[in-house]
C-alpha positions in Angstrom: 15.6 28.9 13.4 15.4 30.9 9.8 16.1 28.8 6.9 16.7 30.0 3.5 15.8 26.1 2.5 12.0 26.6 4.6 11.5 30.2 3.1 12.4 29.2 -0.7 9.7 26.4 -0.4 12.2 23.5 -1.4 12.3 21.7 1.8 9.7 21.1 4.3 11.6 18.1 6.6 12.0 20.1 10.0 8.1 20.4 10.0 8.3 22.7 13.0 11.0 25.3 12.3 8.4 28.4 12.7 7.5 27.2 16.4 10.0 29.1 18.8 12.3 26.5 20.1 10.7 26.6 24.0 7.2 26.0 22.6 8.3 22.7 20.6 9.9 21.3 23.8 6.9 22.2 25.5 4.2 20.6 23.3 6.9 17.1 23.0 6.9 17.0 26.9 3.2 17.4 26.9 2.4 15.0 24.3 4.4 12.0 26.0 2.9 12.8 29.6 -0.2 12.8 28.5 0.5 9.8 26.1 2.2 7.6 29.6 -0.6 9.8 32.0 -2.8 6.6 32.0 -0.2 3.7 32.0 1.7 5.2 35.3 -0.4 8.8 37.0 2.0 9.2 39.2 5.6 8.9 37.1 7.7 11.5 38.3 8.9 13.7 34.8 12.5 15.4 34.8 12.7 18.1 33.1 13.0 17.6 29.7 16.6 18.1 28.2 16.8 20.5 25.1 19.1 20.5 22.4 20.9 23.2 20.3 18.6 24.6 17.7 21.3 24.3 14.6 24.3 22.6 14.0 23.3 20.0 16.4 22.9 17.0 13.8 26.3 14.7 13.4 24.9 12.4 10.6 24.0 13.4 7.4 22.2 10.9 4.8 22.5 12.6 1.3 20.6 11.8 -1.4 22.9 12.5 -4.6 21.2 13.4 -7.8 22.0 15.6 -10.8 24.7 14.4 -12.8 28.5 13.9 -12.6 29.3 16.9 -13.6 26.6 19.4 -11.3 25.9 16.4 -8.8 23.3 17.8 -6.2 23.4 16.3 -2.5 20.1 16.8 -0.2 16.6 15.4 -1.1 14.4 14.7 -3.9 11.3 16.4 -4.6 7.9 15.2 -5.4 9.3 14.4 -8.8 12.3 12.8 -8.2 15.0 15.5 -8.5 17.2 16.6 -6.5 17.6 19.6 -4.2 20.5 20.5 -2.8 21.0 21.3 0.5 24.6 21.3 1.5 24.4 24.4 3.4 21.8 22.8 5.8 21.7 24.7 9.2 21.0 21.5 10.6 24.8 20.3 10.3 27.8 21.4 12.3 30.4 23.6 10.7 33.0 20.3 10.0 30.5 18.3 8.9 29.2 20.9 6.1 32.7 22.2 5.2 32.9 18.2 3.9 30.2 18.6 1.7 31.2 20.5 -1.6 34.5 18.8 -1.0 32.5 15.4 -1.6 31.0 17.0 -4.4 33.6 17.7 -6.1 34.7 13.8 -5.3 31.8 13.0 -7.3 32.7 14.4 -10.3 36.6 13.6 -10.0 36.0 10.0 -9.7 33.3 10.2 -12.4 30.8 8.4 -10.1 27.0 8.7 -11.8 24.3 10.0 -9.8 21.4 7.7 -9.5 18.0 8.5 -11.4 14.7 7.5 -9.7 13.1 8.6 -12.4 14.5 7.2 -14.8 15.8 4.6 -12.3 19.7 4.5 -13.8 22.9 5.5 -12.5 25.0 4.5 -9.3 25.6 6.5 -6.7 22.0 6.8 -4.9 23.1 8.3 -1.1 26.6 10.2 0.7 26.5 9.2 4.5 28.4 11.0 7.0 28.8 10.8 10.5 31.0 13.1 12.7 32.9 12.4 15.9 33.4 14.5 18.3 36.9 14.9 17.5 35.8 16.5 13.9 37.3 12.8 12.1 34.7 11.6 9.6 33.2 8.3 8.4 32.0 8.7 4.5 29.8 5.8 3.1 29.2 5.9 -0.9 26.0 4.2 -1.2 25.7 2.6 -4.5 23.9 0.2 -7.0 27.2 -2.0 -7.6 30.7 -2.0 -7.8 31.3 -1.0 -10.9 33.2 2.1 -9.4 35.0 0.6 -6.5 38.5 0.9 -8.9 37.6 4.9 -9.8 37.3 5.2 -5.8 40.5 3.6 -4.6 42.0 5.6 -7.0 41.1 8.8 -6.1 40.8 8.3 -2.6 44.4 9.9 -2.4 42.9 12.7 -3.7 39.7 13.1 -1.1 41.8 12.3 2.1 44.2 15.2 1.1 41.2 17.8 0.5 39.4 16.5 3.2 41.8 15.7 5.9 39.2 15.2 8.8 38.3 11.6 6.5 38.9 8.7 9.2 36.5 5.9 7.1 35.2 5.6 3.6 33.3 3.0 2.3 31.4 1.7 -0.7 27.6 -0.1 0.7 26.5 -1.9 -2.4 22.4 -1.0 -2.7 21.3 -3.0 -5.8 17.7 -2.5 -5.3 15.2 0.4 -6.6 13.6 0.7 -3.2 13.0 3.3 -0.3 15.9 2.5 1.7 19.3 4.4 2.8 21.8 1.1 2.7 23.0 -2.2 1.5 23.9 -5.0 3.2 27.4 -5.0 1.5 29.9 -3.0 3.0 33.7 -2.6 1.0 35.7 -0.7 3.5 38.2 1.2 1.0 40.1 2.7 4.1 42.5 1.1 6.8 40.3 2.3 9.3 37.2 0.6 9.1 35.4 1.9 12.6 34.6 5.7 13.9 36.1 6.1 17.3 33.3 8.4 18.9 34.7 9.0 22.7 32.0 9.9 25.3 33.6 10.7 28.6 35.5 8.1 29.4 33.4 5.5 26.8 35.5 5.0 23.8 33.0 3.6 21.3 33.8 2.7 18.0 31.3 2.9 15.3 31.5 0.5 12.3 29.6 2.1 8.6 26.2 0.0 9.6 25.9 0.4 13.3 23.6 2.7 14.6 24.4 5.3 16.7 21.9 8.7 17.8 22.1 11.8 15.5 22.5 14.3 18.4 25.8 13.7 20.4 25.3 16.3 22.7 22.0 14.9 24.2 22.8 11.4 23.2 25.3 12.0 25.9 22.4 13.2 28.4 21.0 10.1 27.6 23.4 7.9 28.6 24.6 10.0 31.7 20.5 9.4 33.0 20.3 5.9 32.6 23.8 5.1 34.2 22.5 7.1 37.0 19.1 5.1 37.2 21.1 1.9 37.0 23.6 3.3 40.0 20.5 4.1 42.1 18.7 0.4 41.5 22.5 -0.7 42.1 21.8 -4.5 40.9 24.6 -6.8 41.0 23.5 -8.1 37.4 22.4 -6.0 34.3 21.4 -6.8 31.1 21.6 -4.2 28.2 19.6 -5.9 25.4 19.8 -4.2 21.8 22.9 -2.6 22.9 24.8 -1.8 19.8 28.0 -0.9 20.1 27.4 -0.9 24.0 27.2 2.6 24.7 24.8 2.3 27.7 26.6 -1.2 29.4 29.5 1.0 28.9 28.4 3.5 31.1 26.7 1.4 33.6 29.9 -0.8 34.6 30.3 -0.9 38.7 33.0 -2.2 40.7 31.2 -5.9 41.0 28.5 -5.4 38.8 27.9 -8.2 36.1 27.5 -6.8 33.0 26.0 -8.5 29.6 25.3 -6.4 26.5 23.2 -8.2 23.8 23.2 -7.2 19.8 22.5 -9.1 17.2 25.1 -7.4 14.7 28.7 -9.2 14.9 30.5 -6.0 13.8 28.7 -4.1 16.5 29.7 -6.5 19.1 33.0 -7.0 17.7 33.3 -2.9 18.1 32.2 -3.2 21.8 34.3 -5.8 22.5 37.2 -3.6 21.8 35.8 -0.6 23.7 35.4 -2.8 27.0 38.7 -4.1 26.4 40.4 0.0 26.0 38.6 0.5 29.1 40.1 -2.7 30.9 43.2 -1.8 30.1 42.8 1.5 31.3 41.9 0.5 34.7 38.0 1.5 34.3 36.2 0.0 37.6 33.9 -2.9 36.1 35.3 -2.8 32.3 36.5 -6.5 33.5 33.4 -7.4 34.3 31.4 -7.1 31.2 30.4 -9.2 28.3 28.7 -8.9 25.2 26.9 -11.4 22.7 26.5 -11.4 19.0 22.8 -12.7 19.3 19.1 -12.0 18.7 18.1 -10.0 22.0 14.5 -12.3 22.3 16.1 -15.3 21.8 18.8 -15.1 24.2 16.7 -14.2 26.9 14.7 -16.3 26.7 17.5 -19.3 26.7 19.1 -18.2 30.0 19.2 -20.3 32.9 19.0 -17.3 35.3 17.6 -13.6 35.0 19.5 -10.2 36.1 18.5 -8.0 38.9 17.9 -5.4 35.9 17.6 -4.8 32.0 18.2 -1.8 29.9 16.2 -1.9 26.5 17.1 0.4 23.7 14.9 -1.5 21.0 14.4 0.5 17.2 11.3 2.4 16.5 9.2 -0.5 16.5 9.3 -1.3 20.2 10.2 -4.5 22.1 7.1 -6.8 20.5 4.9 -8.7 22.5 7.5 -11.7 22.9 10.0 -9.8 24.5 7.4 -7.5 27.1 5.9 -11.6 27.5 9.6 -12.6 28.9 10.1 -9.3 31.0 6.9 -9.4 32.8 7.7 -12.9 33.5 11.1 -12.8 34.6 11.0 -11.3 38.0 14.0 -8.3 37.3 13.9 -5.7 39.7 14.0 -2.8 37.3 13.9 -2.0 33.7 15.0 0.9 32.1 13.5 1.7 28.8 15.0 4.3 26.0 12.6 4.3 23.3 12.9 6.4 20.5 9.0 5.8 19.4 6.9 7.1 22.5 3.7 5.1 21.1 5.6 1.7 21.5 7.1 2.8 24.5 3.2 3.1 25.8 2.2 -0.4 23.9 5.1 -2.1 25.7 4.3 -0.8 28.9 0.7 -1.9 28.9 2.3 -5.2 28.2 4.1 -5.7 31.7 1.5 -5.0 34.1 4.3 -6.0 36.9 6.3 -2.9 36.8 5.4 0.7 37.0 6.9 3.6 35.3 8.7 5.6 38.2 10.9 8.2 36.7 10.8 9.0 33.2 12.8 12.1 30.8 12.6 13.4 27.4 15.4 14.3 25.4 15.1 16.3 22.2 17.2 14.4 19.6 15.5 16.3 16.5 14.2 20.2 16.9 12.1 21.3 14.9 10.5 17.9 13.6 7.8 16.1 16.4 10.4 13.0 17.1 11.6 12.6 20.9 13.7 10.1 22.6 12.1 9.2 26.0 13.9 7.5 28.6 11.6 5.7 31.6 12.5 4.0 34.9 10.3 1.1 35.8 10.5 -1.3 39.1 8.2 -4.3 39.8 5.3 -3.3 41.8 
């Protein structure tokens, strides 16, 4: 993919951009066979499942620097400035039509670009996500709420120019620190979720749950793992970390028992409402699932009985030794494991000697950088 960004020398994120497209899937799919190769020699690969190489990215994190009046949305350099990059090749064409419009929001509502440097100001990051239906969610991360009144008031103004806007928010970040978000959220909207319909999942995505940044094979994902679930066929399932339940949602089956498990009360709040749109719509199993605001380790380890199967979608830093500890212990049939952090994927693996890795596929969630989501079927030996 060219990049006027990559050729001008002022950003160097998609590490890979000069390495034809074909060649970068290549050396991903190599890397996590051989890095699984000696945990499970004879896992069966799929082939791997590409992605679009631009305008495949449906959440951007801004960094906003400048000032008020020439605000710049991107990165910062190695000093602390920042570089714009709002016509990023990386975003889809609604997604970076919002951008200048946003910028201009900036300097409307007189809203102060944060200084690392100089570490003053208030606005530090612009989030945006994209559905699939083009509505937006737009989170203004900032240091306080000193502007909360500037942004009511000209939120008229923004939903007008930017008609797409579904969601804005103000996430209070008080901290000088290397982190995208607050705990804080001030919905300024009467919306306060993203509905983001796959198939015939309608998720809803609240500003601080997490959701992948490539739809398209996010989608893929999903598709393979209710497929793996249909061909274990257990009458119980288990989907532990599952956010706003987009893999439980997919796996429902006319008398299958399903339980998704998330510690965030706004993410299970959000999934609550997606089983109960399917319910109602006469989805086969929507009335048959159930989801818990808890910590995924905890509650498994409190349960009187164990499922026939368990999906795990844990972050980057794997499942941890207490969790692998209960799995390999627990006597499930199957487990299907999306890891977004290959290396964990392998450390967790080790860690249940029970179950080998049958089946496993990669999906390319981020071109042109080394990242890759792999998904892997396991059964007890």
């Amino acid at each position: 993919m060219q990049c006027d960004y990559w050729d001008a020398g002022v950003c160097r994120s998609c590490t890979l951009i000069e390495t034809p497209y074909a060649r970068q899937l290549a050396d991903k799919q190599t890397h996590v066979e051989t890095l699984l190769a000696p945990l499970a020699p004879d896992l069966a690969w799929l082939s791997p499942v590409g992605s679009a190489e631009s305008g495949f990215r449906t959440k951007a994190k801004m960094v906003v620097a400048g000032t008020t009046d020439a605000p710049t949305l991107g990165i910062l350099d190695a000093a602390g400035h920042g570089t714009d990059l709002q016509h990023c090749g990386l975003y889809p064409e609604p997604l970076a039509a919002a951008f200048p419009v946003l910028a201009d929001f900036v300097t409307r509502a007189r809203l102060e670009p944060y200084s690392v440097p100089h570490r003053r100001g208030e606005l530090k990051h612009i989030l945006v996500t994209l559905a699939p239906d083009d509505r937006l969610m737009v989170r203004f991360v900032m240091r306080s709420t000193e502007a909360h009144t500037r942004l009511v008031k000209h939120l008229p103004w923004l939903r007008e120019a930017l008609p797409s806007l579904h969601v804005a928010t103000l996430n209070v970040l008080p901290e000088h620190k290397a982190v995208t978000e607050g705990e804080r959220e001030i919905v300024l909207t009467d919306a306060d979720t993203l509905p983001i319909t796959l198939g015939a999942v309608p998720l809803h995505l609240g500003p601080r749950s997490f959701f992948q940044t490539n739809t398209e094979v996010a989608m893929r994902l999903y598709a393979q793992v209710a497929d793996w679930v249909n061909e274990v066929a257990p009458a119980t399932l288990w989907d532990l970390y599952c956010g706003v339940g987009g893999l439980a949602l997919h796996s429902l089956a006319r008398g299958r028992t399903v339980t998704g498990v998330e510690i965030s009360d706004a993410a299970i709040d959000a999934a609550r409402l997606s089983a109960a749109q399917m319910a109602q719509a006469g989805v086969v199993g929507a009335d048959r699932v159930t989801f818990v605001a808890a910590d995924a380790v905890a509650w498994a380890g409190e349960q009187a009985s164990r499922p026939e199967a368990v999906v795990v979608n844990p972050p980057r830093r794997g499942l941890g030794s207490e969790l692998t500890a209960w799995l390999e212990s627990s006597g499930t049939d199957a487990i299907i494991y999306s890891s977004c952090n290959p290396a964990t994927l392998a450390r967790d693996m080790a860690d249940m000697p029970s179950y080998v890795a049958r089946t496993a596929r990669l999906f390319d969630m981020f071109p042109h950088t080394g990242h890759g989501e792999v998904a892997v079927l396991m059964t007890r030996r």
